[in-house]
C-alpha positions as CSV (number, residue, x, y, z in Angstrom):
1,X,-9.5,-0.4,0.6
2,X,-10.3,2.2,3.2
3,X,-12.2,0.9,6.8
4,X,-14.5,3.8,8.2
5,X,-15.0,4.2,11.7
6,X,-18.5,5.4,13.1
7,X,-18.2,6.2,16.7
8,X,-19.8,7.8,19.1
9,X,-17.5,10.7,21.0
10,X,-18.1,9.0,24.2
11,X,-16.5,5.9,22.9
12,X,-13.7,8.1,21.5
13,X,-10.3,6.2,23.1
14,X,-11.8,2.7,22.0
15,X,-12.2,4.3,18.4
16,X,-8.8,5.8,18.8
17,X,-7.2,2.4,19.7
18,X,-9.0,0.3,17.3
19,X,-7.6,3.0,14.4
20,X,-4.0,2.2,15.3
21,X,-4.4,-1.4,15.7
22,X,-6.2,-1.7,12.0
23,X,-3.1,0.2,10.7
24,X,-0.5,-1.5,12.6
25,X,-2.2,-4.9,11.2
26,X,-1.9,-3.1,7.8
27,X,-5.2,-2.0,6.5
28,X,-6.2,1.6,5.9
29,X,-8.8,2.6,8.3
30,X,-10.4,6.4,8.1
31,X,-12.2,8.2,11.1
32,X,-12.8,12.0,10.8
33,X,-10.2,12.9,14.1
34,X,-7.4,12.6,11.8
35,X,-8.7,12.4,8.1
36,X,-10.8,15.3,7.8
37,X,-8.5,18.9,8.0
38,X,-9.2,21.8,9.6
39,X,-11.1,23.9,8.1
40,X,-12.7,20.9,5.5
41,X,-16.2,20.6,5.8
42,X,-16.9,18.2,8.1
43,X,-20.4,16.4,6.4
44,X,-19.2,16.7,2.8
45,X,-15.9,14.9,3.8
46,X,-17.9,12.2,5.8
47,X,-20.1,11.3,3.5
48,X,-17.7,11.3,0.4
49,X,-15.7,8.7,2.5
50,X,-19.1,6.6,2.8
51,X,-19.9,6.7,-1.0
52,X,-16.6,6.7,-2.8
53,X,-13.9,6.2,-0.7
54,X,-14.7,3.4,1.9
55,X,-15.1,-0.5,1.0
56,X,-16.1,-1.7,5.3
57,X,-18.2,0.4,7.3
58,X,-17.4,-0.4,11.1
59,X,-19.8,0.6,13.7
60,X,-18.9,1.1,17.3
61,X,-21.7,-0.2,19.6
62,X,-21.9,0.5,23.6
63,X,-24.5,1.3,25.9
64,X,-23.6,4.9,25.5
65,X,-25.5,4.8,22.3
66,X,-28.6,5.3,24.2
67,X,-26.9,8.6,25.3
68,X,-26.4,12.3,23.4
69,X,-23.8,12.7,20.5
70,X,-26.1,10.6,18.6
71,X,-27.0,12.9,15.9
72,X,-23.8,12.5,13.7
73,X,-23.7,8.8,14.8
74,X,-27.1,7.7,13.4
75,X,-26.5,10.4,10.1
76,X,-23.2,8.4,9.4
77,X,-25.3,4.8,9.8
78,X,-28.3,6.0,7.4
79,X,-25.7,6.9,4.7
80,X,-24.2,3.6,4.9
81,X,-27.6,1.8,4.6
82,X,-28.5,3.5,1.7
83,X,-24.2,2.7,0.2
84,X,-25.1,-0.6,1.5
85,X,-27.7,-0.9,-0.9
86,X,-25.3,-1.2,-4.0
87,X,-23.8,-4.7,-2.7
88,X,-25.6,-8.4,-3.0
89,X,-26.5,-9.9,0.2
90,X,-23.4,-12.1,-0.2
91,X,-20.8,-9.1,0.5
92,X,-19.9,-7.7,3.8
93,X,-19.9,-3.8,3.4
94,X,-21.5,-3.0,7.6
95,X,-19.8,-4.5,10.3
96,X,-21.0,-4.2,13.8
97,X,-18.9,-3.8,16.6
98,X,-20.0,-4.0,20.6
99,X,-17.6,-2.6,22.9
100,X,-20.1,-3.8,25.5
101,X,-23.3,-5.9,25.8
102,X,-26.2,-3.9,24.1
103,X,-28.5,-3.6,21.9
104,X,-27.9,-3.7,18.3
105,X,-29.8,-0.8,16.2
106,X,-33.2,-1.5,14.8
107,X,-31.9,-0.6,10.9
108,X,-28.7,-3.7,11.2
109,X,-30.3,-6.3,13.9
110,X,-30.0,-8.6,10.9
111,X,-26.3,-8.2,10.6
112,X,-24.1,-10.4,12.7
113,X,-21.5,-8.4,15.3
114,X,-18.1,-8.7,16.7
115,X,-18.0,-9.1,19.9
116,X,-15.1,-6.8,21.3
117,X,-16.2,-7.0,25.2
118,X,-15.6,-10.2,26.4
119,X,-11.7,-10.0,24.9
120,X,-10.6,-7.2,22.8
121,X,-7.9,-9.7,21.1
122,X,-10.5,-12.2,19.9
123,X,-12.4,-9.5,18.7
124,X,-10.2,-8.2,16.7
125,X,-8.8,-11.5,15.3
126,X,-12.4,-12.6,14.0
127,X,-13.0,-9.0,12.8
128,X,-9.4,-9.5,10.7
129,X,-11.0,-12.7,9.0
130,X,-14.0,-10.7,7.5
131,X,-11.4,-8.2,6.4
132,X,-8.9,-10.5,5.0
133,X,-12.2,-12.6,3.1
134,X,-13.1,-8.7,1.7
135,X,-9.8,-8.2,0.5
136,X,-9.9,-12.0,-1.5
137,X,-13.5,-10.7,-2.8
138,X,-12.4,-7.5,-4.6
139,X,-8.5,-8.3,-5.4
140,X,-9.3,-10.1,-8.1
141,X,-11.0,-7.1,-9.6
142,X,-7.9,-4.9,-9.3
143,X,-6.5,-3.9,-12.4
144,X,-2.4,-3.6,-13.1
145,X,-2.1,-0.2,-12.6
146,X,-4.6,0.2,-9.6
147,X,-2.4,-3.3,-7.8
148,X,1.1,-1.5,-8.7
149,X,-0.5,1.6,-7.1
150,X,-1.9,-0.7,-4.3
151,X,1.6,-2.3,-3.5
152,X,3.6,0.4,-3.2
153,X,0.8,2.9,-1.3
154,X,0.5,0.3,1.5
155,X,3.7,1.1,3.2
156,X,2.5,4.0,4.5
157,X,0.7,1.8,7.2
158,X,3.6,-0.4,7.4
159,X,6.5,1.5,8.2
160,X,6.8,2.7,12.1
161,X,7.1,5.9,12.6
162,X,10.5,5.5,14.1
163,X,12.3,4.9,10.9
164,X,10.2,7.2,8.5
165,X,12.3,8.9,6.1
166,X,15.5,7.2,6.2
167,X,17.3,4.6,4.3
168,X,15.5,1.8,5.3
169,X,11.6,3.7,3.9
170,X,13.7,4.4,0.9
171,X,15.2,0.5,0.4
172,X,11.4,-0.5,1.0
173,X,10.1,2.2,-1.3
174,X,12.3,0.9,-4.2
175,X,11.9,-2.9,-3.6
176,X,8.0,-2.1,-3.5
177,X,8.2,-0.2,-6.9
178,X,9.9,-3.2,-8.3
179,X,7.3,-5.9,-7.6
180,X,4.8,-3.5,-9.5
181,X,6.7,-4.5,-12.8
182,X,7.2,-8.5,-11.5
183,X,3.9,-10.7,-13.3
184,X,4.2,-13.3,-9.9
185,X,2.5,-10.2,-7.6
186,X,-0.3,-9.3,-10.0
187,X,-1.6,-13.2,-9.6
188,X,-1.2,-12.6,-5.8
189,X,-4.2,-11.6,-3.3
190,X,-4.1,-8.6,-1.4
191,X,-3.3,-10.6,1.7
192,X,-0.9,-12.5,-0.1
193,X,0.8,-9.0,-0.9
194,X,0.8,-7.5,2.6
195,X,2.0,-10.4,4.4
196,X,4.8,-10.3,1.8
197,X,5.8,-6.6,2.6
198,X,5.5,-7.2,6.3
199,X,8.2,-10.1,5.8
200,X,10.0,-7.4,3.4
201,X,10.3,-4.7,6.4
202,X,10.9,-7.3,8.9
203,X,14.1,-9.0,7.1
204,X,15.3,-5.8,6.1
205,X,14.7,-4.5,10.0
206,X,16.5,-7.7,11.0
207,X,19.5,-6.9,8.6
208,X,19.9,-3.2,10.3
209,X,19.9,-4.6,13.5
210,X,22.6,-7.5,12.9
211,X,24.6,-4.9,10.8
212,X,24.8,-2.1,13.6
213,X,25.8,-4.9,16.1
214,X,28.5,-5.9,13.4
215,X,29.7,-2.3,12.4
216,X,29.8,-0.3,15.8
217,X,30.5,3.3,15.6
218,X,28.7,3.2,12.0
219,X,25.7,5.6,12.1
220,X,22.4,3.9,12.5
221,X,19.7,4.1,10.1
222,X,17.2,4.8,13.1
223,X,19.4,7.5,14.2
């Protein structure tokens, strides 16, 4: 389930941290610094991530939305109102999200926000619960192939970089590709699945640790 960022580029470094700290909690979020390449076209690829791609629109709000830049910004928001259309009033597909204390855009005044401005870590903990209540609303409509897929495609934003391609990726890689075939994770939520590869990576991070104390002069796997 991929999480698009609107932004404006004056808001850029907000964007940029709230990016990392959705992928360090283990979602998939998009924005177009990092997912579009160069040379891609930059509206095609924006607005095939709004149709097709993404399941939570985010929108970043600060009083700099009264200022330039806003062209893209407001192009990115119609799109979504008009993807937004294809959901009941029940589902969460727009969530609004002040950086500061402004006004809320005319077209999603009826939507309620997050507050990120009064403290960034509240915020972002009341933000996770709409996620987490998104994920429980469309796991149940994942398939066995697409939740095999879905298990072992989430550790890419669960692995640090610091220990990409070594044993421990590969130990994970193979453990995840086993719970694919095992009938107790396809009854499982999505959160019920991530929380279980974060305690996965943790114990097996835990057993490197213990076993480089154990075996000095042994290569590390982080080396």
């Amino acid at each position: 389930m991929k999480i698009f960022i609107n932004y404006l580029e004056k808001d850029y470094e907000s964007a940029i941290r709230f990016y990392h700290e959705l992928k360090n909690s283990g979602f998939n979020p998009w924005i177009d610094k990092y997912d579009i390449l160069p040379g891609q076209d930059i509206d095609y690829y924006t607005k095939t991530a709004i149709d097709h791609s993404s399941r939570i629109f985010t929108i970043l709000l600060s009083n700099n939305s009264d200022l330039s830049g806003r062209k893209k910004f407001n192009r990115n928001l119609n799109w979504a109102i008009d993807k937004a259309q294809e959901f009941t009033g029940d589902e969460i597909f727009i969530i609004p999200i002040r950086l500061e204390d402004c006004q809320m855009p005319e077209q999603i005044k009826h939507l309620h926000p997050v507050d990120f401005f009064r403290k960034w870590e509240d915020g972002f903990d009341k933000l996770k619960k709409s996620l987490v209540e998104t994920y429980k609303g469309i796991s149940g409509y994942l398939g066995r192939i697409d939740r095999a897929r879905f298990i072992v495609e989430t550790i890419e934003n669960l692995i640090p970089k610091s220990i990409k391609n070594n044993k421990i990726e590969i130990r994970l890689r193979a453990t995840f590709a086993s719970w694919s075939n095992i009938e107790h994770y396809h009854n499982k939520d999505i959160p019920g699945l991530l929380d279980d590869q974060r305690k996965e990576l943790d114990r097996l991070l835990v057993s490197e640790k213990e076993g480089r104390i154990r075996k000095k002069g042994h290569p590390s796997l982080f080396s």
